[in-house]
C-alpha positions as a printed NumPy array, in Angstrom:
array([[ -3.58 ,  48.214, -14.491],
       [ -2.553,  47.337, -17.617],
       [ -2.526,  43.718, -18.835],
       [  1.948,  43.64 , -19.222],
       [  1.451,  44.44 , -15.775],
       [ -1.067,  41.703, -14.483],
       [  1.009,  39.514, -16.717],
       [  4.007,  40.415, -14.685],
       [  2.37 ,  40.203, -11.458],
       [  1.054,  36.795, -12.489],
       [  4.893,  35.376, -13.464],
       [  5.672,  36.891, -10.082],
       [  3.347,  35.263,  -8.221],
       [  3.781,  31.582, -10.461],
       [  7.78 ,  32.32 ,  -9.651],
       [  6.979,  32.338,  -5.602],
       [  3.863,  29.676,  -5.808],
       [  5.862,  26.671,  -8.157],
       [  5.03 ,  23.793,  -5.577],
       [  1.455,  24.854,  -5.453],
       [  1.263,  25.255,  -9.586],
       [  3.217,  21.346,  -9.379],
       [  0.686,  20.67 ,  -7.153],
       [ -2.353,  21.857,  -8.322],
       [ -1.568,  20.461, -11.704],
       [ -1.095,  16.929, -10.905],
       [ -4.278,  17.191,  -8.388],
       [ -6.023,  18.417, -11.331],
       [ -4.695,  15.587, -13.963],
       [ -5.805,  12.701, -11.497],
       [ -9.148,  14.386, -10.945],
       [ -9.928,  14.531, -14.894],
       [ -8.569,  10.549, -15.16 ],
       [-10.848,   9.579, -12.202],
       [-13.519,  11.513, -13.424],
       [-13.485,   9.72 , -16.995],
       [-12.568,   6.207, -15.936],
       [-15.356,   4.882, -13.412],
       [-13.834,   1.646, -12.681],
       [-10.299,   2.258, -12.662],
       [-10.083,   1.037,  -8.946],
       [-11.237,  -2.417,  -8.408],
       [ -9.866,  -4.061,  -5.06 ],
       [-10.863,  -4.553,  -2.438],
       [-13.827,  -7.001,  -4.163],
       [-15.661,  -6.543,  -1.093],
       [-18.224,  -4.94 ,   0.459],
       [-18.968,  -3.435,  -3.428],
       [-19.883,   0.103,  -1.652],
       [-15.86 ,   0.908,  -1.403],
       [-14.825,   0.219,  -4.526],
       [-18.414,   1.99 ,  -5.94 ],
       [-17.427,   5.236,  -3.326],
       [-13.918,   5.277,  -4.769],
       [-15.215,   5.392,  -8.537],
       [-17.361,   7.966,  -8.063],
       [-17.285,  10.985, -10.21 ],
       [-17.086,  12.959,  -6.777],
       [-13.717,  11.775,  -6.137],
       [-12.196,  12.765,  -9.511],
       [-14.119,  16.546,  -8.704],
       [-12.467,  17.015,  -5.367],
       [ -8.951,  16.378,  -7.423],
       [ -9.989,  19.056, -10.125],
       [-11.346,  21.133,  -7.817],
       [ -8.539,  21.245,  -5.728],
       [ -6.301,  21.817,  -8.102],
       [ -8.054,  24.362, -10.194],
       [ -8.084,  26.24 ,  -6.768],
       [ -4.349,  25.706,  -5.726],
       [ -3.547,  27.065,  -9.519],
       [ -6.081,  29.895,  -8.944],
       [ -4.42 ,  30.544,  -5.618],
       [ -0.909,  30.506,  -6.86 ],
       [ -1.435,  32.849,  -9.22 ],
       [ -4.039,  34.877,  -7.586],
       [ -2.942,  38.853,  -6.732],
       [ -4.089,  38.208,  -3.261],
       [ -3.162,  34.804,  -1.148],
       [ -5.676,  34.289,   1.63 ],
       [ -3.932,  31.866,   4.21 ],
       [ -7.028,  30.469,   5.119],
       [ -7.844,  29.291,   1.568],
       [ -4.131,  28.166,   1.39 ],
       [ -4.642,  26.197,   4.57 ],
       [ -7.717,  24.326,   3.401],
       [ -6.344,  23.312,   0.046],
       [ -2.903,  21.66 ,   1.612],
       [ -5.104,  19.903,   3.754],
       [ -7.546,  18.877,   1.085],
       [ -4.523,  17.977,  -0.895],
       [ -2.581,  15.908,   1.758],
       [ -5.7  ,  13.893,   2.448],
       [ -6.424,  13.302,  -1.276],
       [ -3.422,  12.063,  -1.691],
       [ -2.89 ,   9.923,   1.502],
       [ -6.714,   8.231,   0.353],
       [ -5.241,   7.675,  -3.175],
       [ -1.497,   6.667,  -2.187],
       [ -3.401,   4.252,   0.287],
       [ -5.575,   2.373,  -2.024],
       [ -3.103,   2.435,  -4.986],
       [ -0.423,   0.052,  -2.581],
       [ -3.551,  -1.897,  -1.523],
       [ -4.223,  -2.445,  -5.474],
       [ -0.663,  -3.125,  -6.043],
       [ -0.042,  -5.307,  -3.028],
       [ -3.202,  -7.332,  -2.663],
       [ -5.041,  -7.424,  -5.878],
       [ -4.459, -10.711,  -7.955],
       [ -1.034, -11.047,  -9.899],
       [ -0.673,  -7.565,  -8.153],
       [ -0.698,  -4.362, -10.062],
       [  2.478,  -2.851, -11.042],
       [  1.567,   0.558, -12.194],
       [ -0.85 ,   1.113,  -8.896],
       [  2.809,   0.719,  -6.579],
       [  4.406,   3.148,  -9.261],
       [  1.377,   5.518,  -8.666],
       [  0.911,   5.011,  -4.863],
       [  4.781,   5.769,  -4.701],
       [  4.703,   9.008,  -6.56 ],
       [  1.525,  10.128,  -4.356],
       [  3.315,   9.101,  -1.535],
       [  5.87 ,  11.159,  -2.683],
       [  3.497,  14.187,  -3.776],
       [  1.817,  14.359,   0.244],
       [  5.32 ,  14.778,   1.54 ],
       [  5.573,  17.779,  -0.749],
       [  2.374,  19.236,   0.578],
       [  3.403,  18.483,   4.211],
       [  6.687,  20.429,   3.167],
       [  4.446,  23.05 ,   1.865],
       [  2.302,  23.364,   4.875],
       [  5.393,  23.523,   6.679],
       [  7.003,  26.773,   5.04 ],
       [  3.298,  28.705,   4.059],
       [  2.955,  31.809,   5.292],
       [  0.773,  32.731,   8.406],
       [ -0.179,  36.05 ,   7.845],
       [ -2.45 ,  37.204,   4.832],
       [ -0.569,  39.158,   2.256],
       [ -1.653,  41.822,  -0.175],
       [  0.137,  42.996,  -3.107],
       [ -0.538,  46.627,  -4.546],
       [ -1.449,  47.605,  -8.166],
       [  2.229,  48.653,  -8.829],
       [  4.736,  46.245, -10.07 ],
       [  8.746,  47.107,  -9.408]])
């Protein structure tokens, strides 16, 4: 196959995968800011072990990872529903966790955090997209050919 063609299969695929590619994208910006700011989230003050579990590096890798993955997936020649299943899942609980503890910051935290409601609201706003996207994936596998029309 040449590589017009797996380019065109690829702009396809991105064309018929945008919510995933939205997605993955944002999943993967929050992972990289978690990943290099280890005390971005600082209530509740106690017990310490919450607010040390939610600054570990592992939760900014679960957000890259994911979205790496949904990216990969969306532009992927084949689309396992399996794979597509885990990572709306993965993504819908990331975000719940993070939409969660953002209004907790925002709502609880002294003189209250303005940007964390902003940020819990657009998360919010981002699991409702992957509970729409659960809601119209496919549940059959698919496979695409080498030929492109």
């Amino acid at each position: 196959m040449t590589m017009k063609a797996r380019l065109k299969r690829m702009g396809i695929s991105a064309r018929q995968n945008v919510l995933h590619l939205v997605v993955g994208a944002n999943l993967s910006v929050i992972g990289v800011m978690l990943l290099t700011h280890h005390h971005y989230f600082f209530w509740p003050p106690q017990p310490a072990w919450i607010t040390a579990l939610e600054n570990d590096s592992a939760v900014g890798f679960i957000g890259l990872s994911v979205g790496i993955a949904m990216i990969k997936w969306a532009l992927g020649p084949r689309h396992s529903v399996a794979l597509n299943r885990f990572l709306i899942a993965t993504a819908s609980a990331y975000y719940t966790l993070m939409s969660a503890t953002e209004f907790m910051h925002g709502l609880f935290a002294p003189m209250g955090v303005p940007n964390m409601i902003t940020s819990g609201v657009s998360e919010l706003a981002l699991l409702f997209v992957t509970l729409y996207m659960a809601k119209i994936s496919p549940t059959e596998d698919t496979k695409e050919d080498d030929s492109v029309n």
